[in-house]
C-alpha positions in Angstrom: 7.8 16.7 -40.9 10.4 15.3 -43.5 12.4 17.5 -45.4 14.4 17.2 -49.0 16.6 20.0 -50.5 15.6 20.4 -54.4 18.6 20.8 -56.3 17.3 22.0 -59.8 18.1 25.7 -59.9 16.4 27.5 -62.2 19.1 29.5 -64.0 23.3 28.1 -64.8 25.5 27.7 -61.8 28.1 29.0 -63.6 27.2 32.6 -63.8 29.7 34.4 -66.9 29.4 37.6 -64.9 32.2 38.9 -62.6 30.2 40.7 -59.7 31.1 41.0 -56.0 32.1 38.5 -53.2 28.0 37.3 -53.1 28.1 35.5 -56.4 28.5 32.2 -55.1 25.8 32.4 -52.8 23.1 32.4 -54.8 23.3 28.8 -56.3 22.0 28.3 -52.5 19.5 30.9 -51.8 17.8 29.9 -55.1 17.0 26.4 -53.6 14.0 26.0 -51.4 13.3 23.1 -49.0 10.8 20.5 -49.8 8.4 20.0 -46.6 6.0 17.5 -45.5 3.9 19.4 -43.2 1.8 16.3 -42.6 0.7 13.4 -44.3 -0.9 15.0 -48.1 0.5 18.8 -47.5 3.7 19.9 -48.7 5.3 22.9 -48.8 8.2 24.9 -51.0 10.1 26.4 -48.1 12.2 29.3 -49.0 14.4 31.7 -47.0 13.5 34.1 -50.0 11.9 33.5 -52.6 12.2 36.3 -54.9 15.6 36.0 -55.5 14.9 33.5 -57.9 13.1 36.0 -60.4 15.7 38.9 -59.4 18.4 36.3 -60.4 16.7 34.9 -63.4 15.4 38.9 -64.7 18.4 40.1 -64.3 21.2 37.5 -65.7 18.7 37.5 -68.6 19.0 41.2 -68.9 22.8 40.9 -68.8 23.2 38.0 -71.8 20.8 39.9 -74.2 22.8 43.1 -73.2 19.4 44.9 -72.0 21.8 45.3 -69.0 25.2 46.4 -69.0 28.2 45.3 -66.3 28.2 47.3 -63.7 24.5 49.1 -64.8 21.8 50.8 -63.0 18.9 48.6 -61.5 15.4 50.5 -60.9 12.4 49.0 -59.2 9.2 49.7 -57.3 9.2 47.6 -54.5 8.7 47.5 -50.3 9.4 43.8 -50.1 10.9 40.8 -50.7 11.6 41.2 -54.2 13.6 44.6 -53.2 15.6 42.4 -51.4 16.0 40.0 -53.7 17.2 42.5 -56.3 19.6 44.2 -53.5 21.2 40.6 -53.1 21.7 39.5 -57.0 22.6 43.3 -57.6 25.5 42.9 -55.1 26.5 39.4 -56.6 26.9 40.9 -60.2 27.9 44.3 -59.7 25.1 45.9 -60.4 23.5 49.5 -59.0 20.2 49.4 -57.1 17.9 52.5 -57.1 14.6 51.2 -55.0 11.6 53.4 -55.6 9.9 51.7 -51.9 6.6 52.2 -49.4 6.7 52.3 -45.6 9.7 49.6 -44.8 10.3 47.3 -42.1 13.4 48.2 -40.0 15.5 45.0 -40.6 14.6 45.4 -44.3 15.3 48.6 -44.9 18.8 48.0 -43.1 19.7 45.2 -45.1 18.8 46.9 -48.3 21.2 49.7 -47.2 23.5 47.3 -46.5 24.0 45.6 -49.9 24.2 49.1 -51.1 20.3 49.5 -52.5 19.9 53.6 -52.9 16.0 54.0 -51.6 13.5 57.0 -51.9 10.0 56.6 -50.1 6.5 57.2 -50.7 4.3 57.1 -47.9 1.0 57.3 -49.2 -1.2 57.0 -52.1 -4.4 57.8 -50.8 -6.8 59.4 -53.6 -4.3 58.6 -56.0 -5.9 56.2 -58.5 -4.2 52.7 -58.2 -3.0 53.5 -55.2 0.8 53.3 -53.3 1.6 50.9 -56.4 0.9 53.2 -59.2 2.2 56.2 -56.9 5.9 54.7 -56.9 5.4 53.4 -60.6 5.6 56.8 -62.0 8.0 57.9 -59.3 10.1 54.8 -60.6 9.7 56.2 -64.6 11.3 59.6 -63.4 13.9 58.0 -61.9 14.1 56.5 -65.2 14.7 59.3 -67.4 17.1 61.1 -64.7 19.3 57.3 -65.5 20.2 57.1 -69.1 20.9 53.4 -69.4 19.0 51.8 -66.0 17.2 49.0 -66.8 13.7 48.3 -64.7 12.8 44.2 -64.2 9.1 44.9 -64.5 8.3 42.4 -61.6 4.6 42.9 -62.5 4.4 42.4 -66.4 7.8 40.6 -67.5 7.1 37.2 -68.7 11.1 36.2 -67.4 8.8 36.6 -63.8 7.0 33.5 -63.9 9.6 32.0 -65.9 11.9 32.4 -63.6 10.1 28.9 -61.4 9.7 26.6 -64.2 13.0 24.1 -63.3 11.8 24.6 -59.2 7.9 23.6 -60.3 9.6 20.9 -62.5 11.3 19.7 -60.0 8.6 19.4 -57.5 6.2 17.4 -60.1 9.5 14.4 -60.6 9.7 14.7 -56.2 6.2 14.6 -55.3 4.4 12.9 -58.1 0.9 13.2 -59.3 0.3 16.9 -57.2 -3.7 17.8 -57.1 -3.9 20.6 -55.5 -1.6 24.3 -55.4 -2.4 26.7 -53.0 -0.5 29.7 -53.3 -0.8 33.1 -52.0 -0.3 35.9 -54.8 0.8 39.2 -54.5 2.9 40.2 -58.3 1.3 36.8 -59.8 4.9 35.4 -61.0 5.3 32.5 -58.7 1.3 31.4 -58.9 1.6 31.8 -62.6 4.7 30.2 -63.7 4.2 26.9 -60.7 0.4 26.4 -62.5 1.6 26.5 -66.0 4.5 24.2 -65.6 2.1 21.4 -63.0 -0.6 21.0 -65.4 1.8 19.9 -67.6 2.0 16.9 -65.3 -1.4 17.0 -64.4 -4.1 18.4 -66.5 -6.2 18.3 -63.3 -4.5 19.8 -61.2 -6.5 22.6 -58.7 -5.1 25.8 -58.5 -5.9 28.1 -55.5 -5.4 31.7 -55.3 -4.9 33.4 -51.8 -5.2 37.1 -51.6 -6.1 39.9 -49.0 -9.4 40.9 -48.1 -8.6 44.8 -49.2 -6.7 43.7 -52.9 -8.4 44.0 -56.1 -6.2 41.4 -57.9 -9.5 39.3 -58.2 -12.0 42.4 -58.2 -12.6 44.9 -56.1 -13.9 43.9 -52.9 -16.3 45.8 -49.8 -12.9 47.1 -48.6 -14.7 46.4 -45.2 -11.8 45.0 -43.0 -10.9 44.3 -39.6 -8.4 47.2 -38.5 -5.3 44.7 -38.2 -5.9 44.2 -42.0 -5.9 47.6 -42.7 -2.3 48.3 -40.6 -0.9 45.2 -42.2 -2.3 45.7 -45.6 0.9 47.5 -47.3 3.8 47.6 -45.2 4.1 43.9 -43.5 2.4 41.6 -46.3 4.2 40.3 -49.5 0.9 40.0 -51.2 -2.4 41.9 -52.1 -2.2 44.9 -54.4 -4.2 48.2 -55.5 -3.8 47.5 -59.0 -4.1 44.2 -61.2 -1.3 43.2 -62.0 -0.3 41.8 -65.5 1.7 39.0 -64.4 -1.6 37.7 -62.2 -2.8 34.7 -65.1 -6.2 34.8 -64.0 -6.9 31.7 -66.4 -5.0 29.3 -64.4 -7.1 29.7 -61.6 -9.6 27.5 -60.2 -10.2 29.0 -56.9 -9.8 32.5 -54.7 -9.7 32.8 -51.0 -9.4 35.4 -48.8 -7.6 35.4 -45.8 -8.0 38.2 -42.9 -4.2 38.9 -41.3 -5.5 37.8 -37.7 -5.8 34.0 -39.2 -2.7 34.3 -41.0 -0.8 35.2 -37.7 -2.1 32.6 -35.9 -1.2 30.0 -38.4 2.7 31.0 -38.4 2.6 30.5 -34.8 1.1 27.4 -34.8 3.8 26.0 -37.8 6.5 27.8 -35.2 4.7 25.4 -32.0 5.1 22.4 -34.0 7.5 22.3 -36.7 9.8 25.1 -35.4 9.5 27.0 -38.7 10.1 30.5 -38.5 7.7 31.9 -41.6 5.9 35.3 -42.9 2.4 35.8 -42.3 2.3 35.5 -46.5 3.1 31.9 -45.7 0.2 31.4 -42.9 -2.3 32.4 -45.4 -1.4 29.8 -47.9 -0.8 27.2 -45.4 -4.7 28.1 -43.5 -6.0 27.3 -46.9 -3.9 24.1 -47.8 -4.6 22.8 -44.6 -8.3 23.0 -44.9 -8.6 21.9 -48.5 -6.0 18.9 -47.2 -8.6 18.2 -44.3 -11.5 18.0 -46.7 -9.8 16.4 -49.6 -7.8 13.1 -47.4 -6.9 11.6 -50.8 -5.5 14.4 -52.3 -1.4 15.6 -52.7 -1.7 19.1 -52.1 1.6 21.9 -52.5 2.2 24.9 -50.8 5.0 27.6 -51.0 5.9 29.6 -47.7 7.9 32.4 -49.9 9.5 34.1 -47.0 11.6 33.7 -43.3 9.6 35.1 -40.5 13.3 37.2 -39.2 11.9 40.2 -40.6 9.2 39.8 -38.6 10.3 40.1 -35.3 9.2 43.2 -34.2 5.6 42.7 -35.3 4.4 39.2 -36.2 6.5 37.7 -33.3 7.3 40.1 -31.1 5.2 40.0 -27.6 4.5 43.5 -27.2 3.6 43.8 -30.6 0.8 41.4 -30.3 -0.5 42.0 -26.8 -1.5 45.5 -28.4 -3.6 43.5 -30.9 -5.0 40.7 -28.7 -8.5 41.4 -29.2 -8.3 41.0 -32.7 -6.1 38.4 -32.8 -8.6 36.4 -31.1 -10.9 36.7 -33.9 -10.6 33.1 -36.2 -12.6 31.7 -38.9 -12.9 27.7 -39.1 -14.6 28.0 -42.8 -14.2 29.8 -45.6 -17.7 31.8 -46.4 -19.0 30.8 -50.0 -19.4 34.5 -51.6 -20.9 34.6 -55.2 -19.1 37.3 -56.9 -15.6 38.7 -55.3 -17.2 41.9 -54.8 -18.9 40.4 -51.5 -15.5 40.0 -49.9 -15.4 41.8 -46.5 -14.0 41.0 -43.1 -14.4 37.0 -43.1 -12.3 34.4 -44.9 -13.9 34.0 -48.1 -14.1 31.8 -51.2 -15.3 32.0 -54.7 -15.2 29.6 -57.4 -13.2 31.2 -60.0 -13.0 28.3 -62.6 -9.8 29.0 -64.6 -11.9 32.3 -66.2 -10.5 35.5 -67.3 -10.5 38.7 -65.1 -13.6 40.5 -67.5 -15.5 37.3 -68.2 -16.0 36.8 -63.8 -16.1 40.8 -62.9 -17.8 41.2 -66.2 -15.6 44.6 -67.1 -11.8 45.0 -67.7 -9.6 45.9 -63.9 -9.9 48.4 -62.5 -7.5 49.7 -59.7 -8.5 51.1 -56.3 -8.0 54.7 -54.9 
C-alpha cells in the first residue's frame, strides 16, 4: 500500500474569520490520504470526511452573511457530519444546537466537548419518513425558538456536493484516467459532487452507488434483513436513510449495491490485518464492492472513499465482546452480488441492480417515497 497526501483543499487557507484556538486545524482535517489498496484500487482516506462540507457550508454562509460571527448553527444529524459541524463551529465561533438519534458514546462525548448543545430522538417508528423526518421537524422548532440560526441543509444544499470539487479534482490530475467510483451514500453530497466533477475527465467513467439493505435512497426495498442490519441500521452506519434525500443525484449513477453490515465488518477487519487501517464499517462496504468490481475488471483504475476513522468504533465494530455476541451472524458472507431486477427485490443478500444513470421515477416508475 503506497500512500500520497492531496494537498488541494477545497475552500481558502486563509480563513477571514476570527473563531477559536481550532481554526488552524482544519487546513489538515480537510485533506484526505490517497491509498493504493492494491494494484487498480484506490482509496480517499479521510479521518472525517464531513468536515469538508461543514467547513465549506458554513464559511459560505458566513461571506454571504446568511451567518453571522458568533451565530447559531442547527442541524439534524447522529453522525459524522454532527461532528464535523461541532469541529468548524468551534474553529469559527460559531453555536451548535444538534437535533441527533441514538449516539455513540465517544461521539456524543466529543460533541459535548467542542461545545455542540444536543436534544435526542429515539424513535420514529410509524412516523412517516422515519427518525430523519422525526428530527427534521424537531430541528424547524428549534428554528423558530432561534431568531437568526442558520440550518446547512446537509441533504438539499447544493454548497454539499460542492464542497468536494477541488478534492475530486485533485484525484483525476493524481490518478489519471479513473474508470470506476464506488462510493457508499448516505446524504448524497460526496457521491454527487466526486461524479460530477470525474466525468469531466472521463465521460466514461462508472459510478457505483452503495447503500443498506433497509434504505429507500434507491427505492424501497423487502425491508427483510438479517437482525445485525437492523441493530446497525441507524445508530452505527454513516449511510442509508428513510427518506430520499435531495442531494442523492440519482442521474449520475450507473450502478446500486447493497451491502448487509455482517460483510461490511468483515471487510474493515480484513483492511485492519493487512494494511493496519483503522476504518468505519461505511468504508467496508465501499471497499467489498471496489474490490470485487477491481477483481473482475483487471484493467480498470477504480476509486474508493473510506469517509470515516474506525476510533468511534471501538466499542462495537472492534471491540471483542461486542462481536462474540454476534458471531453467528457475522459468519454469514456473500462472495457475489445477486443480480435483482428492480430495487424492490432487495432483502437480506448483497445485491445489485443496474441503474444506468436514470432518474429516481423513470427506474421506480413513481416519485420517492419515504418509509414508516
Amino acid at each position: 500500500m503506497t500512500t500520497q497526501t492531496l494537498l488541494s483543499d477545497p475552500v481558502s487557507s486563509a480563513s477571514p474569520f476570527p473563531g477559536g484556538g481550532l481554526a488552524g486545524t482544519l487546513d489538515h482535517l480537510c485533506r484526505p490520504a490517497l491509498l493504493q489498496m492494491q494494484n487498480n484500487v484506490f482509496a480517499l482516506q479521510f479521518d472525517l470526511m464531513k468536515i469538508v462540507p461543514a467547513r465549506y457550508i458554513l464559511e459560505t454562509a458566513l461571506k454571504t452573511g446568511a451567518l453571522k460571527p458568533g451565530g447559531m448553527v442547527v442541524e439534524s444529524s447522529s453522525g459524522t457530519f454532527a461532528l464535523g459541524l461541532a469541529i468548524v463551529c468551534a474553529g469559527l465561533g460559531l453555536r451548535l444546537s444538534l437535533v441527533t438519534g441514538q449516539l455513540e458514546e465517544s461521539l456524543e462525548w466529543r460533541l459535548r466537548q467542542l461545545g455542540a448543545s444536543i436534544e435526542k430522538i429515539f424513535s420514529g417508528s410509524g412516523y412517516m419518513g422515519g427518525i430523519q423526518q422525526k428530527r427534521l421537524d424537531r430541528l424547524k422548532e428549534v428554528m423558530a425558538s432561534q431568531p437568526g440560526s442558520y440550518w446547512p441543509h446537509q441533504y438539499d444544499n447544493p454548497l454539499h456536493p460542492q464542497a468536494y470539487a477541488e478534492l475530486a479534482q485533485a484525484s483525476a490530475r493524481a490518478l489519471g484516467k479513473i474508470d470506476y467510483l464506488v462510493a457508499s451514500v448516505g446524504s448524497g453530497g460526496s457521491i454527487s459532487g466526486f461524479a460530477r466533477v470525474l466525468r469531466k475527465f472521463n465521460p466514461q467513467l462508472t459510478v457505483v452507488a452503495v447503500d443498506h439493505n433497509l434504505s429507500v435512497l434507491f427505492g424501497p426495498t423487502t425491508a427483510d434483513a438479517t437482525p445485525l442490519c437492523r441493530e446497525c441500521y441507524e445508530p452505527l452506519l454513516g449511510m442509508g436513510s428513510d427518506i430520499v434525500i435531495p442531494n442523492v443525484d440519482h442521474a449520475q449513477c450507473d450502478e446500486v449495491h447493497w451491502v448487509p453490515v455482517a460483510k461490511m465488518i468483515r471487510a474493515v477487519h480484513g483492511i485492519h490485518k493487512r494494511h493496519g487501517l483503522l476504518l468505519g464499517p461505511t468504508s467496508g462496504a465501499a471497499y467489498c464492492v471496489a474490490d470485487w468490481i477491481a477483481a473482475a475488471q483487471p484493467g480498470a483504475r477504480v476509486l474508493t472513499i473510506f469517509p470515516d476513522h474506525g476510533m468511534r468504533y471501538m466499542r462495537t465494530v472492534y471491540s471483542k465482546e461486542w462481536l462474540e455476541a454476534r458471531a453467528a451472524q457475522l459468519q454469514l458472507d456473500w462472495n457475489e452480488p445477486l443480480p435483482v431486477a428492480s430495487p424492490t427485490e432487495v432483502g437480506r443478500d448483497w445485491a445489485r441492480f443496474a441503474w444506468r444513470r436514470r432518474s429516481y421515477p423513470q427506474v421506480l416508475g413513481h416519485p420517492p417515497v419515504s418509509r414508516k
